[in-house]
Phi, psi and omega in degrees: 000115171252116180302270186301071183285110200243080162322122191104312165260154171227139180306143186231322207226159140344091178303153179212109180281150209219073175236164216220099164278129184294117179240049179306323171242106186320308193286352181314134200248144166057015178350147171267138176280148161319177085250103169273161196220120200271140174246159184078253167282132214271176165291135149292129172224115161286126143254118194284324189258145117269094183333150156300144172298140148316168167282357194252018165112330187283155201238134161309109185240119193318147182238126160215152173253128197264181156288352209242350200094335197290176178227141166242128167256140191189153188301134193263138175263161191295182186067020176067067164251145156253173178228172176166144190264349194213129173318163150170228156219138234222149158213211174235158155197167167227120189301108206220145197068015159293312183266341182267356178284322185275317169314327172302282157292300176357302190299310204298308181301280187317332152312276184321315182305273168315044358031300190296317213262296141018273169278328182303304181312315178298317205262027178272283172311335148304331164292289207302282187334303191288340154323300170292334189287289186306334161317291200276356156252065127233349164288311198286315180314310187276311191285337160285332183312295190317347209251334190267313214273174174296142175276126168236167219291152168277175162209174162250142213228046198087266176233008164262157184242136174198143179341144154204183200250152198283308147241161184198133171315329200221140153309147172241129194227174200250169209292334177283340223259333145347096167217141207247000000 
């Protein structure tokens, strides 16, 4: 569960809250905060245990969450110290995962392009298959009809050969072979 939700950036260090309570009365419920404003010299805050930085270039940046919601950023001085002139609540973080994260979809779109394109391809070829397929059982189909059915008779025709009917009025001949 994250109390400080910062989009974009990860936590490197521990929030660490720095608030200031009245406690005139010990026994009180709900103390009212304090606000104070460090003057002259600002507040120091070390963080001691620190996650590794990545490696991708992001610069380490102090984080507070003011009392008011706001969020500030401002530069770690060595040694993980952040400063501040105000209460509030304080970590590290680093702006971070902005190029693998854009590398990342970069990836995810070109998978998809290339995925699409692909399958257009896979169902381009299932058409032409189902196509050649029906072609060749719509042959096979005719050519057993042709094979069930009556045969008819050949003749010879000049040097061709072609169907001719069993009876006929007339021989059929060819228009040169004519001469009246």
């Amino acid at each position: 569960m994250t109390y400080y939700p910062l989009p974009g950036y990860t936590y490197l260090a521990p929030v660490l809250g720095l608030l200031l309570y009245d406690a005139s009365d010990l026994m009180a419920r709900n103390l009212p905060e304090l606000y104070i404003r460090a003057s002259g010299q600002p507040i120091s805050i070390q963080f001691s245990e620190l996650r590794r930085v990545p490696n991708d270039g992001s610069v380490p940046k102090c984080v507070l969450f003011d009392l008011n919601g706001s969020v500030n950023l401002s530069d770690v001085l060595s040694d993980n110290i952040c400063t501040t002139f105000q209460q509030g609540h304080f970590s590290i973080v680093v702006g971070g995962g902005g190029a693998e994260k854009n590398k990342s979809k970069v990836w995810i779109i070109v998978g998809a392009v290339v995925g699409g394109f692909a399958l257009l391809v896979m169902l381009g070829l299932v058409v032409v298959w189902v196509k050649k397929y029906r072609h060749r059982k719509k042959l096979h189909k005719m050519e057993r009809a042709a094979e069930v059915g009556e045969s008819l008779h050949m003749t010879n025709v000049g040097s061709t050969k072609a169907p001719a009917a069993t009876v006929t009025r007339t021989q059929p001949t060819l228009e040169t072979e004519y001469v009246p």
